[in-house]
Structures are given as structure tokens and as C-alpha cells.
N, C-alpha and C positions, 0 to 999 in steps of 0.2 A: 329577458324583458321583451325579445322581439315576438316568443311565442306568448305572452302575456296579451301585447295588444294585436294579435291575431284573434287569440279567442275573444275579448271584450268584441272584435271588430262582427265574432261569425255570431257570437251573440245579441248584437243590437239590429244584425239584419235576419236571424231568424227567430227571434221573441215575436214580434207581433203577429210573422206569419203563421206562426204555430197556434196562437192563441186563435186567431181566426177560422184556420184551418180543421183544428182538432179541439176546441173551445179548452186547453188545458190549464190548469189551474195549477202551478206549483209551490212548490213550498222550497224555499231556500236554507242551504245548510248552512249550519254552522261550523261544520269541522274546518280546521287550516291543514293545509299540506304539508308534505305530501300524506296521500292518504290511498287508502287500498278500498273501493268501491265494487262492491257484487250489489246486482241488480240483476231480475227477472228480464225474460225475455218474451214481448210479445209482438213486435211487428220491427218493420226494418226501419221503422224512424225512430228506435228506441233511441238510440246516442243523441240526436238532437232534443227527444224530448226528454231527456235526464239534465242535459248540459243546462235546461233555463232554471234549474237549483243551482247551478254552478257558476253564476256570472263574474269570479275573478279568480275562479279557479281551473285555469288551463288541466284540460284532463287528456291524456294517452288511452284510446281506446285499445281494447285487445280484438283484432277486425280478420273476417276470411281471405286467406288468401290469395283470392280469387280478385278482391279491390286494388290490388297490384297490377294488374293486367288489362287497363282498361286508358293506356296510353296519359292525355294531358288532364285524364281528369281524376287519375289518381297521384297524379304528380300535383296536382290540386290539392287534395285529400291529404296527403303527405305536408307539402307547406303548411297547410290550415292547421293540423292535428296532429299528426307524426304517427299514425296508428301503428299497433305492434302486431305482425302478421301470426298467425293462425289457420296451419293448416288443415283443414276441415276433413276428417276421414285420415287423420293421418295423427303420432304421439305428439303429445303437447309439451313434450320435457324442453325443446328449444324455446319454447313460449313462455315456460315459467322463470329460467334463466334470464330471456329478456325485461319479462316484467319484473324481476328481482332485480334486475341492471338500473331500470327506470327508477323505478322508487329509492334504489339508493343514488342515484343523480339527480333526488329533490323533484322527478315527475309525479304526481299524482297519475293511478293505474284504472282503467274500469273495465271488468269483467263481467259477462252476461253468461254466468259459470252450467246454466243449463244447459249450454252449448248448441243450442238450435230455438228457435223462435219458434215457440206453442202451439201446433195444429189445433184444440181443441180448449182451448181457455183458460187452460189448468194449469197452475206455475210445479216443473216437475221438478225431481231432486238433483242438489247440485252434483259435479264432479264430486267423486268421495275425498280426492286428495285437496280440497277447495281450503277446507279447515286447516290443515297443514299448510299451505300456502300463505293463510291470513297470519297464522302462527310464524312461519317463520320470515316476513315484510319487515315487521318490526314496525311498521306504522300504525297509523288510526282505520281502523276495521268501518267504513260504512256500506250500511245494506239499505238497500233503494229496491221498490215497489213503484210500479207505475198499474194504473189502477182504473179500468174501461178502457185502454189500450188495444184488446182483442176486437172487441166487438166495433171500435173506430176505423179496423185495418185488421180484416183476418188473414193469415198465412195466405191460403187459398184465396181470396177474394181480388177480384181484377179492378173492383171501384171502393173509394175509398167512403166514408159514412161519417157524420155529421153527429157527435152527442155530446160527450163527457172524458176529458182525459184528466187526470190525478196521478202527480208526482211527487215522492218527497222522501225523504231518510224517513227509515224505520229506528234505526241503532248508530250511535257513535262510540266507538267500542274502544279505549284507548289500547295499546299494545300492553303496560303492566296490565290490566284484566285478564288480557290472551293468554299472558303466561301463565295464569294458574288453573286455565283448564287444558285438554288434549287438542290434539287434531278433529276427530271424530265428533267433540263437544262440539267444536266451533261453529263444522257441518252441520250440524240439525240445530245450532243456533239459527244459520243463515238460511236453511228451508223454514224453519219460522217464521223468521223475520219476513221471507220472500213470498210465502202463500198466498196464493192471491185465483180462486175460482170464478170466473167470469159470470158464470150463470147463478150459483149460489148468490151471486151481491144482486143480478138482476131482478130474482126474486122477491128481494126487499126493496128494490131501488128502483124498480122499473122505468130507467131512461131508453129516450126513444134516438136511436140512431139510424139519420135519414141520410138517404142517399139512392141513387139508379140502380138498378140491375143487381139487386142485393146478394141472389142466389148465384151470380156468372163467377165461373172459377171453384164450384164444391168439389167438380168431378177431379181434380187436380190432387184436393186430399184424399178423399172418400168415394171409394171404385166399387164398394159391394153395397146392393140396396139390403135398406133395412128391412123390405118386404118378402122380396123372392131368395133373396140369399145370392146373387148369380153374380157376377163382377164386371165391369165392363158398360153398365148400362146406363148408370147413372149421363143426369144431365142438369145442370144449372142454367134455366133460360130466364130471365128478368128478375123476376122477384121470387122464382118457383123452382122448385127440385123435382123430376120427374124421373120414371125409368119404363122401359117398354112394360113389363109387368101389370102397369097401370099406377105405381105412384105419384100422389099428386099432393104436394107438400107447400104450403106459403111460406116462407123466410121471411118472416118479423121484422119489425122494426126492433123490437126489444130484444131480437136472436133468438125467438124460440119458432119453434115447425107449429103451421094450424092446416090441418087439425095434428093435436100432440100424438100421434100412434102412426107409426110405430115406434117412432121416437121422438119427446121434447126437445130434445137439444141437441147442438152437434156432439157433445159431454158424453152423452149416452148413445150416440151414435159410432161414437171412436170407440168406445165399449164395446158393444157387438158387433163392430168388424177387427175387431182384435180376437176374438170368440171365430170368428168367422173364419178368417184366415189361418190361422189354426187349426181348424178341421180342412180346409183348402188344403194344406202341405201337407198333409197325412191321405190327401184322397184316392195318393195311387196314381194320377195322372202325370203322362213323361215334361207333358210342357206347360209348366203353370200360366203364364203370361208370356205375350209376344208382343214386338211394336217396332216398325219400318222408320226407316230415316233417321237415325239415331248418329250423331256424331261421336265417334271415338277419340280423346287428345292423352298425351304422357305429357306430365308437367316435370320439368324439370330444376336444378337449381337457378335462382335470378328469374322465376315466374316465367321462364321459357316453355312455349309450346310448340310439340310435338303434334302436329297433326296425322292421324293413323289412317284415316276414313270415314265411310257412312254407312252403317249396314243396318241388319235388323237386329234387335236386343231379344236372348231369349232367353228365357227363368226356367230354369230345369228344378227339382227339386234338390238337389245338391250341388248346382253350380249357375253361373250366367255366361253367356256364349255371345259372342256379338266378333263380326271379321276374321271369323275362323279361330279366333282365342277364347280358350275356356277357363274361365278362372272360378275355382272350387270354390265353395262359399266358406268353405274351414280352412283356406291359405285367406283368404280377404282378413287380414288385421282389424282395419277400421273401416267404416264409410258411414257419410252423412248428403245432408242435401244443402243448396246453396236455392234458397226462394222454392221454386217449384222446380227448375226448369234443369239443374245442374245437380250430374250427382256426382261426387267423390270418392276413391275409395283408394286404399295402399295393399298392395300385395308385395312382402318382404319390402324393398327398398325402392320400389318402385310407387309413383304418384297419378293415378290415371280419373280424367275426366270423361264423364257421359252427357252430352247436350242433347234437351228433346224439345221435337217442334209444340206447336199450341197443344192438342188433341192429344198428346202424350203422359199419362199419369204415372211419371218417376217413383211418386214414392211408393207405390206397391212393392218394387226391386228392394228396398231399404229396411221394406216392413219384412220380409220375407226374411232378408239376411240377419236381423235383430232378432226373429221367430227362430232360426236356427243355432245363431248362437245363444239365444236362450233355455 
């Protein structure tokens, strides 16, 4: 009862802001709890803007580990929601035990099962064991879409933009349904249900999302231009993308590039630096990327940090080196990124974090180890 009117309480103080804020328009569900919720992932106010479909239904987010470590305001976060940690870069088997815990203690669970919030508009596929998780909850299966979400708050973007947000179930899937299909069914049920391409809807929808300095924060995702090929150059300055080469690109209101060449959209820009990087790690060259000031931590059990040092980060083509440790890119288990600025990664039993300053584009190191183990 006391986490009942917690959430009605986080809910009648952030409905109107949202609605203001990000003009979102939801649509409220019908399912009763507890209930197993996967929803797409595009910016980091996704939990807030999913919960105002949820106004009497207390939900347990499944949240990075990382929100644990952030003193009285994740003791905050904790009181308000009870989030269930997930450590990012590292196996999820403790996470599904707990959200199996949850749901059979009558919590409603929600999972953003792409596991990293969309560089590029496009809702990716879920974890493959996702369907086997919904399968064996034994609750009601809901899939949630939120919808202009990217282009209101991109990964990358340091200001936030003024247009159209859409929330709302897709599917309320009762458990006997679940049981007579597989795990695997369930999964490309909930990529389905989840699809959701930013630029293909803008195409027909053309809303206008306004806001300052539209282009600040692209070099953050996207390190290689689309003109010269070279890495490093890019720049996000006001509303414009440049690179010493001489590219000179407007960032839209509606999110696309003017003029369209050498590429319309960031969609197709993720495309050919995927292409690009690729031929990058095959080039023969000893040190792919370097970058100074880089803080080293080892997390431990109870979100305790290890602080290791400050050095430089260097990308070798078979491993990353930073404070005199080399760790092979074929010992790294896992690693992901936490916003822009935090990267994660597990080697055997160990939990180690990389913090970088403004000027530092992380996720090259991520794209590089995914290129590898691909």
C-alpha cells in the first residue's frame, strides 16, 4: 500500500511536467498486475514517460547499476520505485532471478530488454532469451512503444527539443497465450510489437522538433565523417555538423541533414560508420584510437568503488590498455555504455568502469569490441 501511494504521489508530480516538457500524449493501460512489461528504449526519461500509462500501477524498473552509486539520490530512487539493478557490461542471470522474485511477490516488472537506449532511431532486437523470460513470469506479457521519443532527446544530444511524444501498449498478451507458443516466438513477437524507426515515421509525419544547439553532442556518437572517411573530426556546433574536410551539414528541425549528401539522416549515417569502422580494424594500424584523462574504477560487491587512476585509453586492434593494464578484447565477456560518458565492461569476475571527460567519444572503444566479437 505504501509503494501504491508513492507512485500515484511520483505520478501526479510528473504528468503535467512531462506533458509540458515533451508535449506526450499517452495512452493508459488496461492490464492489472502484476504484469511483465518490455518497452523500447530511446532516451533516459523513458521510465518516467512510460509510468503516465501506469497511474495505479506501481511498476519496478529493471535500472543500470550505476544508479546505485549516486549517494541520497539514489536512496531516493529506491524509496520512490524499488528499481531492480542491472549490471551493464556484465551477465544478466542475477537480474532475471530478481525480476522472477518481483513478479511472484505481486510487483509488476519493466524491462527496456534492448538493453541500451538507440544511438540512431531504430528500435534494435531484444535480448534473445527475452521470450523465454516472458514465458516463464507466468504473468500478463505487456509491450510498450514510445513513439518521437528519439528525436525529443537523442542519446547524443546535450539539449533537449520540443515536438511530439507517444506512449502506449502495443499487446496485452495473457500467460495461457504464452504457453502455447516457444521462447523464440515470444521474441520476434516483442520486436514487433517494439519496432519503432524514428526517421521512417518522420517521413510521413513530418513534426517539427524545436529546441537550441540541435547538432551539440553528435561527436559523442558518430567519430567518422561521412565525407572524408577520417575519425576524429567531427563537430556539433549550434544547429550544424562540421568536419575539418569541409563538411557542412544543417540539423533539422524534423532530424534530417541539409543539404541530404552525404547523408539524410543520422539512420544512414550509423550505417556507413559501421562500413567504416570495419575497414578501420582491418587497416593494419598498431593504435586505432587514443584519448588522455580517462578515469579507471573496479566496482565491486554493494556498488563499492575501487578507484584505480587517470591515464590514457588506448585501442589496440586486439586489446585496450589504459594504467599499464591490457585487457584483450577476446577476455572482455561483456561491455556497454552508461549515457555517453561511462563505459562498462567484465573481464572473468571482475567489474571495471571507464569515465571520460566532455571531448571524449567512448563509444568508438564499444563499437570496436562488438566489431571484434562480431
Amino acid at each position: 500500500m505504501k509503494r501504491r501511494k508513492r507512485w500515484m504521489l511520483l505520478y501526479k508530480l510528473a504528468h503535467g511536467f512531462l506533458v509540458r516538457r515533451f508535449a506526450l500524449e499517452s495512452v493508459r493501460c488496461t492490464a492489472e498486475g502484476p504484469c511483465l512489461i518490455i518497452a523500447n528504449h530511446v532516451t533516459n526519461w523513458d521510465p518516467l514517460l512510460l509510468s503516465m500509462s501506469f497511474p495505479e500501477m506501481p511498476i519496478r524498473f529493471v535500472a543500470s547499476e550505476h544508479i546505485f552509486r549516486h549517494g541520497w539520490i539514489s536512496r531516493l530512487l529506491e524509496w520512490l520505485v524499488a528499481p531492480i539493478p542491472r549490471k551493464k557490461g556484465a551477465s544478466g542471470a542475477d537480474t532475471v532471478m530478481s525480476v522472477l522474485r518481483a513478479l511472484k511477490d505481486g510487483d509488476s516488472v519493466c524491462i527496456f530488454a534492448e538493453g541500451d537506449a538507440t544511438w540512431d532511431g531504430l528500435t534494435h532486437p531484444v535480448f534473445p532469451a527475452t521470450g523465454k523470460l516472458a514465458l516463464m513470469a507466468g504473468v500478463p506479457l505487456v509491450t510498450y512503444r514510445l513513439e518521437g521519443g528519439y528525436l525529443s532527446f537523442p542519446r547524443w544530444a546535450k539539449n533537449r527539443r520540443k515536438g511530439s511524444v507517444h506512449g502506449g501498449p502495443v499487446g496485452i498478451y495473457p500467460p495461457e497465450a504464452l504457453k502455447k507458443m516457444k521462447g523464440p516466438e515470444i521474441t520476434a513477437l516483442i520486436d514487433r510489437d517494439l519496432s519503432e524507426d524514428a526517421f521512417a515515421r518522420q517521413e510521413t509525419e513530418h513534426v517539427r522538433f524545436r529546441g537550441k544547439n540541435r547538432a551539440e553532442g553528435i561527436e559523442q556518437g558518430f567519430f567518422f565523417c561521412p565525407r572524408c572517411g577520417e575519425p576524429g573530426h567531427i563537430r556539433g556546433r549550434g544547429d550544424r555538423v562540421t568536419c575539418t574536410c569541409g563538411l557542412d551539414l544543417l540539423y533539422t528541425e524534423e532530424g534530417f541533414f541539409d543539404p541530404p549528401e552525404p547523408v539524410a539522416t543520422i539512420r544512414e549515417w550509423e550505417s556507413l560508420q559501421d562500413r567504416m569502422l570495419a575497414d578501420y580494424c582491418r587497416s593494419g594500424k598498431d593504435v586505432l584510437f587514443s584519448d588522455e584523462g580517462l578515469s579507471l574504477r573496479e566496482i565491486g560487491n554493494g556498488h563499492r568503488e575501487t578507484p584505480l587512476g587517470v591515464g590514457t585509453l588506448v585501442q589496440r586492434p586486439d586489446a585496450i590498455e589504459i594504467l599499464g593494464r591490457r585487457f584483450e578484447l577476446s577476455e572482455i565477456d561483456s561491455m556497454a555504455m552508461v549515457k555517453t560518458k561511462i563505459l562498462l565492461f567484465t573481464v572473468g569476475e571482475r567489474y571495471y568502469e571507464i569515465r571520460a571527460g566532455e571531448n571524449c567519444c567512448l563509444r568508438k572503444y564499444l563499437l570496436v569490441w562488438q566489431n571484434c566479437r562480431d
